[in-house]
C-alpha positions in Angstrom: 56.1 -23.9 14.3 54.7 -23.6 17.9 56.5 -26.6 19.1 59.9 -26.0 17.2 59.7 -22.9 19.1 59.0 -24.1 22.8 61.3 -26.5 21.9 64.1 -23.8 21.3 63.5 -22.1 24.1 63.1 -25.2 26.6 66.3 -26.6 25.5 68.3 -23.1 25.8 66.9 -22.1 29.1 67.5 -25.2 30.7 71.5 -24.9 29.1 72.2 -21.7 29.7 70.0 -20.0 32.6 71.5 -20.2 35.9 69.9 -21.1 39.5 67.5 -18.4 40.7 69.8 -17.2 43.1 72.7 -16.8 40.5 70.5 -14.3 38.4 70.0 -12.3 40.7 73.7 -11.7 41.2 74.1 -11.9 37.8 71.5 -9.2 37.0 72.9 -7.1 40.3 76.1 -6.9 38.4 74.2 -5.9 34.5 72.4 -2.8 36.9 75.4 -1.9 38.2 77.3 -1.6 35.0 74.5 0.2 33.2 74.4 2.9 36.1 78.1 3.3 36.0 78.2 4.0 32.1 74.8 5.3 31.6 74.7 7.4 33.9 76.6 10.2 36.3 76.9 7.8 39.1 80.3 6.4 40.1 81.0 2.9 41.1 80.8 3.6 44.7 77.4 5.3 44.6 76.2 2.3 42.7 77.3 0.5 45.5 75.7 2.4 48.0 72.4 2.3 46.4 72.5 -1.3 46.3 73.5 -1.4 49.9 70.8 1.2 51.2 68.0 -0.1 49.0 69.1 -4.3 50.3 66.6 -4.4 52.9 63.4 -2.3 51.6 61.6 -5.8 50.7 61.8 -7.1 53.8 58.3 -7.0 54.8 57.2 -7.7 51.2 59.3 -10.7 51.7 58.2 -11.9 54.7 54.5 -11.7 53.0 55.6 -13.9 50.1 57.5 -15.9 52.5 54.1 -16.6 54.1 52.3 -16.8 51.3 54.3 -20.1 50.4 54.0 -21.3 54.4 50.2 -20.5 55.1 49.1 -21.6 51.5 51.0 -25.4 51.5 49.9 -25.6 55.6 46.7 -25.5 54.5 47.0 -27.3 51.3 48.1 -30.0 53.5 45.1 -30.1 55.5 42.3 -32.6 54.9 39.7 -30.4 53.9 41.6 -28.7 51.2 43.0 -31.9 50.1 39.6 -33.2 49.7 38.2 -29.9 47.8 41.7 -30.3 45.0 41.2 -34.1 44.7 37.7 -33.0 43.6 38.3 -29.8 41.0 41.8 -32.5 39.8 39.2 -34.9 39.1 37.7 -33.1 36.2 40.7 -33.4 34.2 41.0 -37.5 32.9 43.9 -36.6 30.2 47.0 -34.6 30.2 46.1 -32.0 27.8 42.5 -32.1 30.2 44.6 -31.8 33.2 47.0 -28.4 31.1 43.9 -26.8 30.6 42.3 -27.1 34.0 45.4 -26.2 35.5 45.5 -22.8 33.6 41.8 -21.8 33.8 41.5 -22.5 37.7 44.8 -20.2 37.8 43.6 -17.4 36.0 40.7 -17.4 37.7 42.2 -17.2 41.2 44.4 -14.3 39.6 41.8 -12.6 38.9 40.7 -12.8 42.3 44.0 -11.8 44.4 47.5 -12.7 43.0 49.3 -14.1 46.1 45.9 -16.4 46.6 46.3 -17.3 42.3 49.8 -18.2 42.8 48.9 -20.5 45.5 46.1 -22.4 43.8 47.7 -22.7 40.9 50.7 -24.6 42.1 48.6 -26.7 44.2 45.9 -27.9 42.0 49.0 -28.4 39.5 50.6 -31.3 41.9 47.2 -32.8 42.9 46.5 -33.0 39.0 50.1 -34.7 38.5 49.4 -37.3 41.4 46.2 -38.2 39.3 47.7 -37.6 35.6 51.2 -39.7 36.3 52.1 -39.1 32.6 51.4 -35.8 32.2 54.7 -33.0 31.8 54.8 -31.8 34.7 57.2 -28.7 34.0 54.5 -27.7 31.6 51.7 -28.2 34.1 53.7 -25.7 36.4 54.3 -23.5 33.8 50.5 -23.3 33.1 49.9 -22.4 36.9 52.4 -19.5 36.6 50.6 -18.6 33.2 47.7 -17.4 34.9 49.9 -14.9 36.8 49.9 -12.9 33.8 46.3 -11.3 34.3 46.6 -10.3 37.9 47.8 -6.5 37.4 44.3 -6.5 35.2 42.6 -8.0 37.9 40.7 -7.3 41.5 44.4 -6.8 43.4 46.0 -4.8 40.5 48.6 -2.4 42.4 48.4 0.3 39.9 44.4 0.6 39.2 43.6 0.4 42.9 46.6 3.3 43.6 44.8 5.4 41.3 41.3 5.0 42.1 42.5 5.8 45.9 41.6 9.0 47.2 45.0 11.3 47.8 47.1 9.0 46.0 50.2 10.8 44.8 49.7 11.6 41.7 46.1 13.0 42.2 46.7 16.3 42.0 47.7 15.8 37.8 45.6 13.2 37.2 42.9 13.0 39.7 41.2 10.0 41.5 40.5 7.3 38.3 37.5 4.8 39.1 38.2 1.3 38.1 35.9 1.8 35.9 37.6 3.6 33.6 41.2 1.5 34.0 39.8 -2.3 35.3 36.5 -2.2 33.3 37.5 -0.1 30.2 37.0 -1.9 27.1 40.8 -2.5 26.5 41.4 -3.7 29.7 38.4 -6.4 29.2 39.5 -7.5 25.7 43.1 -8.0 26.6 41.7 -9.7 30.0 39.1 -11.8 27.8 41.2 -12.4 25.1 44.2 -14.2 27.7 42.0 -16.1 29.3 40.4 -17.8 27.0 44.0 -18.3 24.6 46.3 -19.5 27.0 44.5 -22.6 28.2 44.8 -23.4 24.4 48.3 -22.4 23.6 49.8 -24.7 26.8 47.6 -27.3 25.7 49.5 -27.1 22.5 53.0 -26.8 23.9 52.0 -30.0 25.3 53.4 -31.7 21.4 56.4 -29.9 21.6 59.4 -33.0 21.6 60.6 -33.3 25.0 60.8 -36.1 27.5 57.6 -35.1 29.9 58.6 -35.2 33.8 56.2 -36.4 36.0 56.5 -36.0 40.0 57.1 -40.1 41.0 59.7 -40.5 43.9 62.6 -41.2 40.9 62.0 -38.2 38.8 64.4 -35.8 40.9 60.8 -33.5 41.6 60.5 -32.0 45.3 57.2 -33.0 45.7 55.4 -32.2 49.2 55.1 -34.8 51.4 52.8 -34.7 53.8 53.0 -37.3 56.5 54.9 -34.8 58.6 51.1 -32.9 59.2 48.5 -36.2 59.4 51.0 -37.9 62.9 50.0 -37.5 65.9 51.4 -39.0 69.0 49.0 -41.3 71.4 51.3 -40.2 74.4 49.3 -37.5 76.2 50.5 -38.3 80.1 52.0 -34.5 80.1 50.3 -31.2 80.6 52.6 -29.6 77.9 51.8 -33.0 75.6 47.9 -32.8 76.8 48.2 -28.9 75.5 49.6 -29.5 72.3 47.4 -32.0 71.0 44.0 -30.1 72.3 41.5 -29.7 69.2 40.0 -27.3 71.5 42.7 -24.5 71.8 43.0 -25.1 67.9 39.2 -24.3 68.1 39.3 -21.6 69.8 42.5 -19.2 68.2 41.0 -20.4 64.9 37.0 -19.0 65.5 39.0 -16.0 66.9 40.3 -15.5 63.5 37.4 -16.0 61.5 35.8 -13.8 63.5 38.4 -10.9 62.8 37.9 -12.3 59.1 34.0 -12.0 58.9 34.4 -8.2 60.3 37.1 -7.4 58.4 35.0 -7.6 54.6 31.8 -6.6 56.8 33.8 -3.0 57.0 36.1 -3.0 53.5 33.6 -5.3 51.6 35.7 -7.5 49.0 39.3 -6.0 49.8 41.4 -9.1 49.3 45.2 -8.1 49.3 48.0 -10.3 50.2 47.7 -10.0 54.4 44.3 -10.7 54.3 45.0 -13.6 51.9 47.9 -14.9 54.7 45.0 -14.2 57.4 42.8 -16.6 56.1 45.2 -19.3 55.0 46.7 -19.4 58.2 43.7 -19.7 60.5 42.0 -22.0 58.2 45.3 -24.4 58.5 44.7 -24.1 62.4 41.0 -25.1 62.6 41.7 -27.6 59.7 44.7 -29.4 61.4 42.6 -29.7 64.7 45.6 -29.9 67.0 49.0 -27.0 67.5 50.9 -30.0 67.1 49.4 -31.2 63.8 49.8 -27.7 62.3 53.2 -27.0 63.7 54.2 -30.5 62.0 52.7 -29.4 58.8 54.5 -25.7 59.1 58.2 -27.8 60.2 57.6 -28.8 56.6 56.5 -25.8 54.9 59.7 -23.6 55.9 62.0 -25.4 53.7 60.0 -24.1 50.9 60.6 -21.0 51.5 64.7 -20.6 51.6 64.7 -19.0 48.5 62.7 -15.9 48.9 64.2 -15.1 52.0 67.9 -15.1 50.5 67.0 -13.8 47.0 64.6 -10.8 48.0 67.1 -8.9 49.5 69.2 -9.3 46.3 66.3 -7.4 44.4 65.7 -4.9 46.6 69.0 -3.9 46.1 68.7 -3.9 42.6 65.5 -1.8 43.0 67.9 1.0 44.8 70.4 1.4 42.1 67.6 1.8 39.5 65.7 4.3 41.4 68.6 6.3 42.6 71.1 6.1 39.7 68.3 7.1 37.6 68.3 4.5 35.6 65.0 4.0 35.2 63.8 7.2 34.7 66.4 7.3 32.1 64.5 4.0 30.0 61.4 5.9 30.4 62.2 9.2 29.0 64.0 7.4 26.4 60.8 6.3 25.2 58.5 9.1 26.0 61.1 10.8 23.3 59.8 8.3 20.5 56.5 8.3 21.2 53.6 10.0 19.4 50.1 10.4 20.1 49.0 7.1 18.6 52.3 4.9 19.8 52.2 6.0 23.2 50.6 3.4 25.4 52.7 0.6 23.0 55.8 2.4 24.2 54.7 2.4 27.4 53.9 -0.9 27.6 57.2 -1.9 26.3 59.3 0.4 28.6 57.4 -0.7 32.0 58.1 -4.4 31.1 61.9 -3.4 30.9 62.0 -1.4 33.9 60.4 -4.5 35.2 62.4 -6.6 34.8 64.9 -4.6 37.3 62.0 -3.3 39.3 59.7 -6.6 39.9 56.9 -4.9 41.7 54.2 -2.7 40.5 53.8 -0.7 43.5 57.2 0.1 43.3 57.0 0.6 39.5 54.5 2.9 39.3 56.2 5.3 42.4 59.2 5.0 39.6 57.4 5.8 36.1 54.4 7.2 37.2 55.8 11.0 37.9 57.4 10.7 34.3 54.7 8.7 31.9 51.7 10.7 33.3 52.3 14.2 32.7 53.8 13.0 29.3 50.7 11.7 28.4 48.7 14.9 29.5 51.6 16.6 27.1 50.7 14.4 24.2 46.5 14.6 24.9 46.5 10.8 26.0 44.1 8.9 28.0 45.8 8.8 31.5 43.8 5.5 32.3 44.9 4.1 29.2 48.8 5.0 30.5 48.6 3.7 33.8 47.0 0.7 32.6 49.9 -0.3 30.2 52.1 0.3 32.5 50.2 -2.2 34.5 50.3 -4.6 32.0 53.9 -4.3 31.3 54.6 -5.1 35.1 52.3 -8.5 34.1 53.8 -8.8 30.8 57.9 -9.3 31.7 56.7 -11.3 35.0 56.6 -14.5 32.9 60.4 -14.2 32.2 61.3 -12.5 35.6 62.1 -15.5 38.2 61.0 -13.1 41.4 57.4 -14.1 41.0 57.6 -17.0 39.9 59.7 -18.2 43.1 56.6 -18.7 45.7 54.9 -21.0 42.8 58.1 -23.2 42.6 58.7 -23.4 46.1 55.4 -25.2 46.1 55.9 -27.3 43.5 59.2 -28.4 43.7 60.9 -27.2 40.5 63.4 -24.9 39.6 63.0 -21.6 37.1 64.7 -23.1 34.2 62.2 -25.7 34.4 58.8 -23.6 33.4 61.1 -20.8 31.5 61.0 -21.9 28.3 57.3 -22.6 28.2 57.0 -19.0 29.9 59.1 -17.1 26.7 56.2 -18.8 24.3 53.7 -17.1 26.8 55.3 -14.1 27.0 55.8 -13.6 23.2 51.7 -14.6 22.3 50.6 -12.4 24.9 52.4 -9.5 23.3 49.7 -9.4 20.6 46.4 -9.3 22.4 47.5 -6.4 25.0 49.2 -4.2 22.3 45.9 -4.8 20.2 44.0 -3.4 23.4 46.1 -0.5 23.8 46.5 0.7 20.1 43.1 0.0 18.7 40.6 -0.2 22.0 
């Protein structure tokens, strides 16, 4: 039944779903509809909430953007090469190589997201360079898997908002220790219970029958090349040429970052969000490259990785703006704050902050949208307020694994397209349904 299913969904996402880019205009136009006929906005305020909300990501994008740059620079370098040779090796098999893939990602998830997506897209093509036979659209779609946990995990948006002192809704709710959201028992059973399924169910996608793709040179897969990073000229007559192929300079700018890196978790102690994460992937690519020239090789070829998060970003932060400012999301979640009861409630709101999700792909964001409304309903109704704010965290994770905006840094990497892990990602999304609404209702 599994595979019939995957099977289904394989073959009618790669039909029917568009490029990347082209959902994003497609779903710019389904949010502009819905705020002209579902709410009292007219077509031209939709229009302008789209236009004045168009450039609000523009430093989360140029994080992402980074994220993909810094974390293939130094992917590229020999160390790091060396370390995932090493962790690939453990896998000999395909379904080996499936399961590998998906534990190292959730674990990195766990850690920090941006550094989870990284890893797990990397360790993915260094285990497809050793596993030739193995599907690789799977074995990407595994990496992404472990995406799911992250809002559960050490960089969860919502859980770290709350436990903040002065955060914005602490005068209703009050400053909520991680204890009670990250460590509750329902947040460990839904984390426990995902990590140690989903290493399982895409090992047994892996029978589903479809033609596996693997990442040879004639398989149509952008795989990373990187010859571009390991040249280096023996022509140093010039000062300039003499300068850019100094190990010392790269010696030097590098310490000075690890040195800003060593006093920067000797002050916050084990704060890793996503500039730190960019921080350390970046200097690391320095001193591991040895020479500027080396590293700005290796970045040459990184950039054209990143294309699509630049142009697409904008599109969802427009998207974002008519949501927030038609009202349209505010409108989902009072919809189903009206059908809940005392019992249902985190269910409902689990299911509503996956929709608004999908529209609003950031939990930051997403909780500055449903918090004000889902927490004083939940005061209303005598329900946990952890519990809420954590199912709205988990709906953010939940919907991510059918919303291409996260997913776009992993591909990048790997050289695929959304339709090509999508399918797999609808089977994922639809098991993982069961575990986190059996933490919420009965934990």
């Amino acid at each position: 039944m599994l595979q019939s299913m995957t099977f289904f969904f394989d073959r009618m996402v790669r039909k029917y779903l568009p490029d990347a880019f082209l959902f994003a205009i497609l779903l710019t136009l389904v949010v502009f509809l819905l705020g002209v006929f579902l709410t009292d906005s007219s077509p031209i305020q939709m229009v302008e909430y789209w236009g004045n909300g168009f450039w609000n990501l523009l430093s989360f994008a140029m994080q992402m953007s980074l994220i993909v740059v810094t974390g293939y620079v130094l992917a590229n370098s020999p160390p790091v090469k060396k370390i995932l040779v090493k962790i690939s090796q453990l896998a000999k098999t395909p379904s080996q190589g499936i399961i590998l893939v998906t534990v190292v990602a959730l674990l990195a998830n766990i850690i920090n997201y941006g550094f989870g997506l990284v890893v797990g897209a990397l360790l993915a093509i260094h285990v497809a360079k050793r596993i030739p036979k193995i599907n690789y659209r799977l074995l990407v779609a595994s990496a992404y898997s472990g995406f799911l946990i992250w809002h559960g995990g050490f960089s969860g948006s919502i859980p770290l908002t709350i436990a903040t002192e002065d955060h914005f809704l602490s005068d209703s709710m009050g400053v909520v220790p991680i204890t009670e959201t990250l460590f509750s028992p329902f947040n460990l059973f839904i984390v426990i219970t995902l990590f140690v399924s989903l290493p399982f169910l895409n090992r047994m996608m892996m029978n589903t029958p479809f033609e596996p793709v693997s990442i040879g040179k004639d398989d149509g897969v952008d795989f990373p090349d990187s010859t571009a990073a390991t040249v280096e000229t023996d022509d140093n007559d010039t000062f300039a040429e003499k300068i850019e192929n100094s190990k010392l300079l790269s010696l030097f700018i590098g310490l000075f970052g690890l040195v800003y890196i060593v006093s920067y978790f000797l002050q916050k102690g084990f704060d890793l969000n996503i500039n730190i994460v960019n921080f350390i992937f970046l200097f690391l690519g320095i001193i591991f490259h040895q020479t500027p020239k080396l590293f700005l090789n290796s970045v040459a070829e990184a950039v054209k990785n990143a294309a699509g998060i630049i142009v697409q970003f904008p599109f969802y932060a427009g998207i974002m703006g008519m949501m927030t400012a038609s009202g349209l999301s505010v409108l989902f979640s009072e919809w189903f704050v009206s059908i809940s009861n005392e019992t249902t409630y985190p269910l409902f709101t689990f299911i509503s902050a996956g929709i608004v999700n999908f529209f609003v792909p950031s939990g930051g964001g997403q909780w500055a949208v449903q918090g004000p409304i889902m927490i004083p309903a939940a005061m209303e109704l005598g329900v946990d307020t952890a519990k809420t704010a954590m199912a709205v965290a988990w709906g953010d994770a939940w919907t991510n694994m059918i919303q291409p905006f996260w997913a776009l840094p992993l591909l990048a990497i790997a050289g695929l397209k959304v339709k090509d892990i999508m399918g797999f990602c609808v089977t994922i999304l639809i098991w993982s349904f069961i575990p986190i609404t059996i933490g919420l209702l009965l934990f």
